[in-house]
N, CA, C and O atoms as CSV, one atom per row, in Angstrom:
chain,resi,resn,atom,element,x,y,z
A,1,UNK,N,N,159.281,38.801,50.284
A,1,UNK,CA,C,160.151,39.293,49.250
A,1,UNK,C,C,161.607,39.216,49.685
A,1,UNK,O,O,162.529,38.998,48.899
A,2,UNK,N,N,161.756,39.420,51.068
A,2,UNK,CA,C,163.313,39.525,51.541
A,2,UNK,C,C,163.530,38.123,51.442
A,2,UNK,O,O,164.643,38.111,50.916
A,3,UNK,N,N,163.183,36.858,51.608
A,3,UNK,CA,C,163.378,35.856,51.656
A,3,UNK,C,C,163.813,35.304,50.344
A,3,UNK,O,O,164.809,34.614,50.123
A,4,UNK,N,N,162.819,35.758,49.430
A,4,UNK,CA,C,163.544,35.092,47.765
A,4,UNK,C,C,164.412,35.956,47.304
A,4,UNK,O,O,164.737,35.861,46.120
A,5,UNK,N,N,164.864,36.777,47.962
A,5,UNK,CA,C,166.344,37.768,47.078
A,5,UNK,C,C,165.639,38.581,46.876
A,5,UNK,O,O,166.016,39.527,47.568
A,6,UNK,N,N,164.464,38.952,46.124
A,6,UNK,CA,C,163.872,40.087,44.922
A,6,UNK,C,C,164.169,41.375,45.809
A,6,UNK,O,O,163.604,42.364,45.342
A,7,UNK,N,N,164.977,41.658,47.078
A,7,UNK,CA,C,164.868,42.941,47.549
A,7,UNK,C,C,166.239,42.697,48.577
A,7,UNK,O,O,166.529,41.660,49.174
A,8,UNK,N,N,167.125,44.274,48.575
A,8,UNK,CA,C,168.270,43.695,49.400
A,8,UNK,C,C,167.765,44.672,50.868
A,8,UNK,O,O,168.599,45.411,51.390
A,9,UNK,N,N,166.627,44.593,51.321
A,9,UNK,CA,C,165.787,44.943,52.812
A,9,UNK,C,C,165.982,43.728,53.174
A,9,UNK,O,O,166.163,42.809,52.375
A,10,UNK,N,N,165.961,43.592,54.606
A,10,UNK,CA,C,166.409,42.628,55.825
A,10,UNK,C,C,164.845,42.318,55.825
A,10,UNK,O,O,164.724,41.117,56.068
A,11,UNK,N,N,163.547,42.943,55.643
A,11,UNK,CA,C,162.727,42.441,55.995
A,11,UNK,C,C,161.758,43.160,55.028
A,11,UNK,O,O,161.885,44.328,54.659
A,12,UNK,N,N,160.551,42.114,54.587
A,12,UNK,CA,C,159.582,42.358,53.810
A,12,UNK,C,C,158.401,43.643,54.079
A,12,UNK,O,O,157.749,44.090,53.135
A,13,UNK,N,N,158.247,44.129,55.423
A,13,UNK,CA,C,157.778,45.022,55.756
A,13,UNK,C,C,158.701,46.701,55.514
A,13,UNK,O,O,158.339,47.841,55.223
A,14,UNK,N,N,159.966,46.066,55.812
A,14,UNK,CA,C,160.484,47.051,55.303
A,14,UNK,C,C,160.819,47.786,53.642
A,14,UNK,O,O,160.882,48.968,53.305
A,15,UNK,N,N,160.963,46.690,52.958
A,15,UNK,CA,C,160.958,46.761,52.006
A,15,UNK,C,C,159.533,47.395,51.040
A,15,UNK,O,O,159.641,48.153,50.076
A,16,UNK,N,N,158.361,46.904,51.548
A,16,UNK,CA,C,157.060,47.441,51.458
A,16,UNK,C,C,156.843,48.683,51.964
A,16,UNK,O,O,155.896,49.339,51.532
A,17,UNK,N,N,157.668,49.185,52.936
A,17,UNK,CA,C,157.167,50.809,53.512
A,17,UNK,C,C,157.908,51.623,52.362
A,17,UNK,O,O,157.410,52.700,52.037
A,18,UNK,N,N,159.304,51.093,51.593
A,18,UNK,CA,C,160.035,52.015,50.896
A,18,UNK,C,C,158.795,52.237,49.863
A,18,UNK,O,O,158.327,53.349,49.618
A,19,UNK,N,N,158.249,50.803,49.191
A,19,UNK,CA,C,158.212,50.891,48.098
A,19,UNK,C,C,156.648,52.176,47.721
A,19,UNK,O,O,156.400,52.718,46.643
A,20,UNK,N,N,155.622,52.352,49.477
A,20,UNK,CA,C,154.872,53.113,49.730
A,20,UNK,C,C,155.628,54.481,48.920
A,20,UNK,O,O,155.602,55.023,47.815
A,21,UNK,N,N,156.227,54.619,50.101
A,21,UNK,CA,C,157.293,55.903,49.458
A,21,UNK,C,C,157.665,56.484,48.129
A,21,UNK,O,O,157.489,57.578,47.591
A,22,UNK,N,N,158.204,55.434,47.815
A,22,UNK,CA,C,158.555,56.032,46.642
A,22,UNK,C,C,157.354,55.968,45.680
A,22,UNK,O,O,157.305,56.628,44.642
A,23,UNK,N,N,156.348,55.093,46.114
A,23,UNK,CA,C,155.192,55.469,44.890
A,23,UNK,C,C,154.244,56.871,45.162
A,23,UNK,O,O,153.531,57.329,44.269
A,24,UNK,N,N,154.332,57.451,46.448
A,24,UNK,CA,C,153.771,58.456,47.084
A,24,UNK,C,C,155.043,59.658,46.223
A,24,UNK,O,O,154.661,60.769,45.853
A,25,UNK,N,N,156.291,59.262,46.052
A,25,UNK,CA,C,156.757,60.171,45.583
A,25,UNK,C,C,156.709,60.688,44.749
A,25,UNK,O,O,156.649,61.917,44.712
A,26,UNK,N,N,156.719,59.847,43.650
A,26,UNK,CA,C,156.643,60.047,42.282
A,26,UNK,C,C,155.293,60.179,41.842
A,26,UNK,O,O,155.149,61.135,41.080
A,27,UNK,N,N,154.411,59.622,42.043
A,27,UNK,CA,C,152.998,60.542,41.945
A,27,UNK,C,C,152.019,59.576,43.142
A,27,UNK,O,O,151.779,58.393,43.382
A,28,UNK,N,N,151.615,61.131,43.746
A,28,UNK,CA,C,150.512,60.586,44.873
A,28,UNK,C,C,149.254,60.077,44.486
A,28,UNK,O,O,148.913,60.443,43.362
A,29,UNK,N,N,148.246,59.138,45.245
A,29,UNK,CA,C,146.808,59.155,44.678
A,29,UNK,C,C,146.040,60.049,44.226
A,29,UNK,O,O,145.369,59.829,43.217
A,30,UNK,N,N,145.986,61.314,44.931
A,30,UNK,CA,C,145.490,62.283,44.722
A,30,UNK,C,C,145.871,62.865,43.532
A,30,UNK,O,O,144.906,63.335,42.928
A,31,UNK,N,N,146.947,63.005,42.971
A,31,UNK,CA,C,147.337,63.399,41.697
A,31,UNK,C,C,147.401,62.677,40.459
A,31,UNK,O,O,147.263,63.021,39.285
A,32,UNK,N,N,147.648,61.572,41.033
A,32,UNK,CA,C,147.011,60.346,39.556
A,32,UNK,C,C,145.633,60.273,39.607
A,32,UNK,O,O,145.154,59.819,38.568
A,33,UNK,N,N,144.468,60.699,40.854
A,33,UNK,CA,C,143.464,60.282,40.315
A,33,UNK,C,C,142.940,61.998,39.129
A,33,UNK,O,O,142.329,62.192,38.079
A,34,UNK,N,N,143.567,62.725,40.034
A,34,UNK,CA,C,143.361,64.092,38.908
A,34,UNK,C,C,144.168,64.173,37.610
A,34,UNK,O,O,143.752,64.845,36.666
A,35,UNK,N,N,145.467,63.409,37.547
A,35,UNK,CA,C,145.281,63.039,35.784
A,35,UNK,C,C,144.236,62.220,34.945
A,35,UNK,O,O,143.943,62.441,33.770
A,36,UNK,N,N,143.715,61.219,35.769
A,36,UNK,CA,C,143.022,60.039,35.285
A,36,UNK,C,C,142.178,61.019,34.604
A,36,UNK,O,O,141.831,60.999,33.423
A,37,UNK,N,N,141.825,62.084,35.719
A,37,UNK,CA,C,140.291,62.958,35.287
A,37,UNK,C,C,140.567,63.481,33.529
A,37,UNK,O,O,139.823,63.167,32.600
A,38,UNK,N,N,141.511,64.123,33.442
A,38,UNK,CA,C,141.715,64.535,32.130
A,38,UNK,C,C,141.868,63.289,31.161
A,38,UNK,O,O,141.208,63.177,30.128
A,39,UNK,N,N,142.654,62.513,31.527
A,39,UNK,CA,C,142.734,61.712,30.464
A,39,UNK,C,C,141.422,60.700,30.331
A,39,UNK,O,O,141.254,59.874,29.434
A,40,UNK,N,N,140.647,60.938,31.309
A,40,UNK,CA,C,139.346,60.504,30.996
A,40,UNK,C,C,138.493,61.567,29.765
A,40,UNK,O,O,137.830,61.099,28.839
A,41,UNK,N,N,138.662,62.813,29.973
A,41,UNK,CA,C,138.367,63.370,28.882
A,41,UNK,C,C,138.711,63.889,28.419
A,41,UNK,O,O,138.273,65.034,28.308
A,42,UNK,N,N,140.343,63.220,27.439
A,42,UNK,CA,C,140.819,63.275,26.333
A,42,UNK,C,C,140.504,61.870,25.682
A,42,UNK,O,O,140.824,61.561,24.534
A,43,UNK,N,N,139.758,60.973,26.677
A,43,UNK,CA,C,139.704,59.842,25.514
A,43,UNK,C,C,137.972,59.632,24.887
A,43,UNK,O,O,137.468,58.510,24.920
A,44,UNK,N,N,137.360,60.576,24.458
A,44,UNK,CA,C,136.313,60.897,23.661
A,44,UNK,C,C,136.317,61.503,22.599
A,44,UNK,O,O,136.206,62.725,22.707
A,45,UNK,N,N,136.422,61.017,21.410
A,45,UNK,CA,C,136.253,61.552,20.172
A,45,UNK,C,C,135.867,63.218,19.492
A,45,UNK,O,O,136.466,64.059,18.820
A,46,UNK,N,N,134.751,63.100,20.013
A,46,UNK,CA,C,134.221,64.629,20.128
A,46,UNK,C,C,135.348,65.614,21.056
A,46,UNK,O,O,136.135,66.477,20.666
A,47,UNK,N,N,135.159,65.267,21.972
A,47,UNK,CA,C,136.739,66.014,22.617
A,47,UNK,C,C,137.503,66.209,22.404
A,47,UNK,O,O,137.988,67.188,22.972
A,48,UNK,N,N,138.310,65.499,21.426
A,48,UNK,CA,C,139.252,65.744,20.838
A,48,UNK,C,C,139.399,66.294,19.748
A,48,UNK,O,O,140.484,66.708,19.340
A,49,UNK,N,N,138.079,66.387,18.995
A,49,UNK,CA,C,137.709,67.058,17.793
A,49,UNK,C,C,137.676,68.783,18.245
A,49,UNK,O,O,138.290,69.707,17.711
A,50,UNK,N,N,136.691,68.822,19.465
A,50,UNK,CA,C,136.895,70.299,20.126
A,50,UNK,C,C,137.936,70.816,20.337
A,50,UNK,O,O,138.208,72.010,20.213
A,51,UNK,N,N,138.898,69.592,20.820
A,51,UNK,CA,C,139.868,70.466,21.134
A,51,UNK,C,C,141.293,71.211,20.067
A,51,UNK,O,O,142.140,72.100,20.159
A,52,UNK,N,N,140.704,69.849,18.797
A,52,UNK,CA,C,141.383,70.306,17.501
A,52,UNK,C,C,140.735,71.728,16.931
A,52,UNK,O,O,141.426,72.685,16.581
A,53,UNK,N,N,139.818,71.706,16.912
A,53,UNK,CA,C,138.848,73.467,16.623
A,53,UNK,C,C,139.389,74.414,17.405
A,53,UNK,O,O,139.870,75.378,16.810
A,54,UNK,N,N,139.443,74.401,18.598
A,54,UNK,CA,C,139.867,75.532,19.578
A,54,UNK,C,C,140.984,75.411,19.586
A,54,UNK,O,O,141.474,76.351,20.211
A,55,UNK,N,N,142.003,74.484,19.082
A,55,UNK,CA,C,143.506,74.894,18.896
A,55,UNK,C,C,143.888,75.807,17.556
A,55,UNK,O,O,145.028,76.106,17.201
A,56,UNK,N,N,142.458,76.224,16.810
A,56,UNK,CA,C,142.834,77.297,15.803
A,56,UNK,C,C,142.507,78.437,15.904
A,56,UNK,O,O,142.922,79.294,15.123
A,57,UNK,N,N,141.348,78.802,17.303
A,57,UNK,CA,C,140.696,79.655,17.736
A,57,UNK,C,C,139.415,80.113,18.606
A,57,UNK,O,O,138.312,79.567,18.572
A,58,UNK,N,N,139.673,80.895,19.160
A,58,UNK,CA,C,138.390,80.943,20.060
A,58,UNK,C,C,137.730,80.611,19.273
A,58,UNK,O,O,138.041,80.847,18.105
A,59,UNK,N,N,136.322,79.797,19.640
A,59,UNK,CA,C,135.026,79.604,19.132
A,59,UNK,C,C,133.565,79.707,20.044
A,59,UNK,O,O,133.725,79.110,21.108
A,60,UNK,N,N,132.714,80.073,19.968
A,60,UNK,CA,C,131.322,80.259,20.311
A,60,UNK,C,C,130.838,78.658,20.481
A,60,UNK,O,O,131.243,77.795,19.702
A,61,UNK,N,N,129.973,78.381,21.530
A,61,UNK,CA,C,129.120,76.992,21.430
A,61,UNK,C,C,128.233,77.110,20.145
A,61,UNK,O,O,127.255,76.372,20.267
A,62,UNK,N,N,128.240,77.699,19.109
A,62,UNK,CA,C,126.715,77.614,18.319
A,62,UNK,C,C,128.102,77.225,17.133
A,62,UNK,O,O,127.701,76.400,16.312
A,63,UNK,N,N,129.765,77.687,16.864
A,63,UNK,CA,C,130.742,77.516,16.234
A,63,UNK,C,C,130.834,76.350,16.302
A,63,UNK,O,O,130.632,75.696,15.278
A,64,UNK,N,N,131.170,75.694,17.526
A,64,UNK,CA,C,131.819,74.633,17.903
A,64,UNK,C,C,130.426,73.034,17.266
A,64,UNK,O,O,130.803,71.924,16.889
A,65,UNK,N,N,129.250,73.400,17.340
A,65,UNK,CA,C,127.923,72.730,17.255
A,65,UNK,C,C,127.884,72.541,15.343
A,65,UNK,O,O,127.937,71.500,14.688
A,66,UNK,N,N,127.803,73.590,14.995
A,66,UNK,CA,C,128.116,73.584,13.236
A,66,UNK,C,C,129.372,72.771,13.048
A,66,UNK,O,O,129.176,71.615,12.673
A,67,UNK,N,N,130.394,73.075,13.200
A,67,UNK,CA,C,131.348,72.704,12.755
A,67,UNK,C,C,131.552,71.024,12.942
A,67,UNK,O,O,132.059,70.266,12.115
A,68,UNK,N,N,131.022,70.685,14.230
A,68,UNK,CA,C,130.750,69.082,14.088
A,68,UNK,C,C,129.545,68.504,14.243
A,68,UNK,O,O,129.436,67.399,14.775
A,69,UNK,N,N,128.470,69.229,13.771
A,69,UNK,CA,C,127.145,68.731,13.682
A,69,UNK,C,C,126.611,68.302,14.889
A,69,UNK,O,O,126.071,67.196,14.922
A,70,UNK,N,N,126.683,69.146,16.109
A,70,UNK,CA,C,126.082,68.857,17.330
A,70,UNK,C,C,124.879,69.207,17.421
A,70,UNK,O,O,124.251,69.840,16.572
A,71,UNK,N,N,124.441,68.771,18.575
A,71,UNK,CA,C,122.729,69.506,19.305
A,71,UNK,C,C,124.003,70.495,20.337
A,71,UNK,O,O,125.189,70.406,20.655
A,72,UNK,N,N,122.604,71.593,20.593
A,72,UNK,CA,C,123.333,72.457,21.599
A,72,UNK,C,C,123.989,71.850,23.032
A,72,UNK,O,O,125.175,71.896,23.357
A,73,UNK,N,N,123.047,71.362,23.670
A,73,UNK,CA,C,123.069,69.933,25.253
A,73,UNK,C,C,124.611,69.131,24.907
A,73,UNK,O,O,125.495,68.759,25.679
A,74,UNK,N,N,124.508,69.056,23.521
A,74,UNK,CA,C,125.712,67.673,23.357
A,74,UNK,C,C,126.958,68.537,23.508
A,74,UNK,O,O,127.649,68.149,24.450
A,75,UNK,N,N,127.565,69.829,22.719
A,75,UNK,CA,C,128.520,70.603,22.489
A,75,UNK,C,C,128.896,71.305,23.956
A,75,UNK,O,O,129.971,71.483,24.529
A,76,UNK,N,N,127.463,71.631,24.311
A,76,UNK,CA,C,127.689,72.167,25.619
A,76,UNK,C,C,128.266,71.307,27.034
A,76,UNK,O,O,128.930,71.546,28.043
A,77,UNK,N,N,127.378,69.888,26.238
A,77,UNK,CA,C,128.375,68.822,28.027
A,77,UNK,C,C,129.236,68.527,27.191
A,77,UNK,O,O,130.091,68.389,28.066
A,78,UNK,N,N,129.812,68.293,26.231
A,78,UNK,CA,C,131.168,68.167,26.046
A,78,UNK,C,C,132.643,69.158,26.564
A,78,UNK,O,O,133.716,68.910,27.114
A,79,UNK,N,N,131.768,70.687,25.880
A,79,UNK,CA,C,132.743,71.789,26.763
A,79,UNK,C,C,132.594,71.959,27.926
A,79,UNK,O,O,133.314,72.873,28.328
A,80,UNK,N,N,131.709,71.300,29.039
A,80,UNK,CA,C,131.977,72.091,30.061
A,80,UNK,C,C,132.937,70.244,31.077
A,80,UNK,O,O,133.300,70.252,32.253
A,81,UNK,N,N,133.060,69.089,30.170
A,81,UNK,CA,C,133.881,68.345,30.526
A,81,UNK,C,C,135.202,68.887,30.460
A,81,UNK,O,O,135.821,68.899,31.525
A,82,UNK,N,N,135.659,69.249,29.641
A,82,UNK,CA,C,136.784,69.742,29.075
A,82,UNK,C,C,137.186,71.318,30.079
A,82,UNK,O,O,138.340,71.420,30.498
A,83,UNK,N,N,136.255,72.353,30.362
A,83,UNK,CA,C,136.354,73.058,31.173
A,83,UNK,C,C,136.540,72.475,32.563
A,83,UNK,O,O,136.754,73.318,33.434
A,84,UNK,N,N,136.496,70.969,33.021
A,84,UNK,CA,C,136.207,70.735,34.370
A,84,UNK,C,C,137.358,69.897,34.365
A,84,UNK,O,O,137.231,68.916,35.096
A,85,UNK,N,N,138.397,69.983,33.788
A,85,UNK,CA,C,139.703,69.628,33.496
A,85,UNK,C,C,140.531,70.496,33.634
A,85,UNK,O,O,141.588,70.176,34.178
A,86,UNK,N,N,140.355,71.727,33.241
A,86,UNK,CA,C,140.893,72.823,33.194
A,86,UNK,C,C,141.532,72.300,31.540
A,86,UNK,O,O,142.711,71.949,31.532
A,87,UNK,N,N,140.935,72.268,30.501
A,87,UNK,CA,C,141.660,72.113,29.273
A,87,UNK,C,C,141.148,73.052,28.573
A,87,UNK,O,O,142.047,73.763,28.123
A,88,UNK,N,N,140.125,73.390,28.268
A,88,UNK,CA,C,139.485,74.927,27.984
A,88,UNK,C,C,139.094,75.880,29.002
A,88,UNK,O,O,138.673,75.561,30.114
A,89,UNK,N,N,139.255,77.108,28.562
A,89,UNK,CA,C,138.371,77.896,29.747
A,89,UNK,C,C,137.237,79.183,28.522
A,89,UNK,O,O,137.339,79.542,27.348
A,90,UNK,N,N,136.486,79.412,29.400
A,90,UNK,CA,C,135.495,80.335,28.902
A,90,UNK,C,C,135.614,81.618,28.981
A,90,UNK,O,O,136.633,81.921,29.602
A,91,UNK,N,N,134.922,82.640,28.565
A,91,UNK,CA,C,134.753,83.705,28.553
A,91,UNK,C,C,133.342,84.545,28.164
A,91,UNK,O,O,132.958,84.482,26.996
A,92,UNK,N,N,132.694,85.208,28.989
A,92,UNK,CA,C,131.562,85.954,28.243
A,92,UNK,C,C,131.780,86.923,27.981
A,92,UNK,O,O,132.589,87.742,28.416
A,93,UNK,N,N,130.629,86.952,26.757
A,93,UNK,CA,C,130.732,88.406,26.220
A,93,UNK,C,C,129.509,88.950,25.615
A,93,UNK,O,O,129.355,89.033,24.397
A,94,UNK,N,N,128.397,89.422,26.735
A,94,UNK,CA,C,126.809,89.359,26.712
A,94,UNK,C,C,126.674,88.162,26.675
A,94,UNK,O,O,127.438,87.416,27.288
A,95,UNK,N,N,125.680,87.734,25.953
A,95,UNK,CA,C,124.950,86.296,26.193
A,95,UNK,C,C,125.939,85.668,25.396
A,95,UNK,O,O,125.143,84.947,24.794
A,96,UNK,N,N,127.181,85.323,24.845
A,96,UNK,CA,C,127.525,84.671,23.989
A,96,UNK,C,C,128.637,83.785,25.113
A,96,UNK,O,O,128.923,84.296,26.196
A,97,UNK,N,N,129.054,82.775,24.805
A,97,UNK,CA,C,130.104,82.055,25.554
A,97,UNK,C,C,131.231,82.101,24.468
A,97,UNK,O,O,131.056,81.935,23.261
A,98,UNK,N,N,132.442,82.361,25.114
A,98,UNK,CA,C,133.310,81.838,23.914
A,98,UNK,C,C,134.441,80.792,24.538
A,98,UNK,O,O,135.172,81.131,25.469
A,99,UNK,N,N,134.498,79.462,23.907
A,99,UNK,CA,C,135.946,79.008,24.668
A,99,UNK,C,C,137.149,79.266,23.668
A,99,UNK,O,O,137.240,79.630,22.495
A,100,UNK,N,N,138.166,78.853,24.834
A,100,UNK,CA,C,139.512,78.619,24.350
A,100,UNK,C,C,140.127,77.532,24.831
A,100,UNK,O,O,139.703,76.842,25.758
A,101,UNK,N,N,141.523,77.289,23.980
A,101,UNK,CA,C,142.253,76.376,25.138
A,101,UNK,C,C,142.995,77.009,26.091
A,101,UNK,O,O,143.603,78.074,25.989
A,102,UNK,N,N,142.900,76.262,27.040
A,102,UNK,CA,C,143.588,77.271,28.604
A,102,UNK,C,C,144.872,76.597,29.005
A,102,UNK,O,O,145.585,77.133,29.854
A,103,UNK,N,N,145.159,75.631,28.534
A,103,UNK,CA,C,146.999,75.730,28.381
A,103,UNK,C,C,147.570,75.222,27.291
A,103,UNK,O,O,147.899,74.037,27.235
A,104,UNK,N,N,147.721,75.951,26.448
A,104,UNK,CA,C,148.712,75.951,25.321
A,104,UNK,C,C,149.651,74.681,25.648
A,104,UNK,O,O,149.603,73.463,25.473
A,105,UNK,N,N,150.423,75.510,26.149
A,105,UNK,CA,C,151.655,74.368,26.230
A,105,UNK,C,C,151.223,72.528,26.337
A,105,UNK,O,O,151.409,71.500,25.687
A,106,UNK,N,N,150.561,72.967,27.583
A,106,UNK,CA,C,150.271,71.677,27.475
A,106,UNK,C,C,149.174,70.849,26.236
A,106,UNK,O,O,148.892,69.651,26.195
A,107,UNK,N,N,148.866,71.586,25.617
A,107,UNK,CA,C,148.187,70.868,23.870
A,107,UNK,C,C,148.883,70.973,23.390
A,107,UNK,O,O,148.956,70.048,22.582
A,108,UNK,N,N,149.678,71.656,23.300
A,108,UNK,CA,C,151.135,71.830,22.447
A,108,UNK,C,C,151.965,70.222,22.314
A,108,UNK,O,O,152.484,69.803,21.279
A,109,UNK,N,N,151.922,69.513,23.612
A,109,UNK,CA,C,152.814,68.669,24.226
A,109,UNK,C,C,152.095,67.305,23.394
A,109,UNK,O,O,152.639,66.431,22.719
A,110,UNK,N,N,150.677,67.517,23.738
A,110,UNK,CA,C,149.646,66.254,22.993
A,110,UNK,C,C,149.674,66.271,21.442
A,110,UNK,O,O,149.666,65.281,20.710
A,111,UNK,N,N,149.715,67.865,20.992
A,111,UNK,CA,C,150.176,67.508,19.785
A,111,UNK,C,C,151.407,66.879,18.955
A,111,UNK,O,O,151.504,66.414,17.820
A,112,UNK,N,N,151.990,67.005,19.653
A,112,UNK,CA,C,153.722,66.389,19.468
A,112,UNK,C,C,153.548,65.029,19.345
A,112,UNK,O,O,154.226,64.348,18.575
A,113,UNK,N,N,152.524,64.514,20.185
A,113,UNK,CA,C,152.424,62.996,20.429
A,113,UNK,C,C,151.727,62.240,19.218
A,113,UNK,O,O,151.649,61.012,19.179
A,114,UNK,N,N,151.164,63.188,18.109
A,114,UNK,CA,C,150.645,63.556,17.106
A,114,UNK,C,C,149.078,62.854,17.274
A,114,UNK,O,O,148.475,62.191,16.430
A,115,UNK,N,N,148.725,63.156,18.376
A,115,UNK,CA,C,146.859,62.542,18.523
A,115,UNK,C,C,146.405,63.138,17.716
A,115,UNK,O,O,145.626,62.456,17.049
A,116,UNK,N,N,146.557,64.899,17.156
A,116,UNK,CA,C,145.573,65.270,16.109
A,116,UNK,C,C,146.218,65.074,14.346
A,116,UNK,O,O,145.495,65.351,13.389
């Protein structure tokens, strides 16, 4: 790279350690692979449908199953993807589960982007 101009480093190794750097800076592996995780499940249909429901209110898994015609198994691995994101979180109350969304703001931010 130092040789064809594309970099004003004296040497191609050097120029390659910056460019480590600065990609470690601005986001590490470890933290792009834990966005990937979410945006792996924000890009499922049903997921995003859940997460349009629970942006109007807590709901129950038997709520969340009616409202988009699920089996229980299906509603349930869908929320507990979405819980393993940290994009909903749960709550009991006796045998009942209820989710929510667990950061506002940040659905707040996706809605802006107008996905729902």
């Amino acid at each position: 790279m130092a040789e064809s101009g594309t970099c004003s480093c004296e040497s191609a190794s050097e120029y390659t350690d910056e460019l480590r750097e600065l990609a470690d800076k601005n986001l590490s592996l470890e933290n792009s692979e834990a966005r990937s995780k979410v945006f792996k499940a924000l890009s499922d249909p049903i997921r995003l449908r859940i997460l349009g429901l629970l942006s109007s209110r807590e709901m129950c898994v038997c709520e969340v199953m009616v409202a988009l015609d699920l089996t229980q198994p299906t509603a349930s691995h869908h929320l507990r993807i979405l819980e393993n994101v940290a994009l909903v979180k749960d709550r009991k109350e006796g045998k009942w589960v209820f989710y929510s969304i667990a950061k506002p703001d940040f659905f707040e931010g996706i809605r802006k982007l107008e996905i729902f």
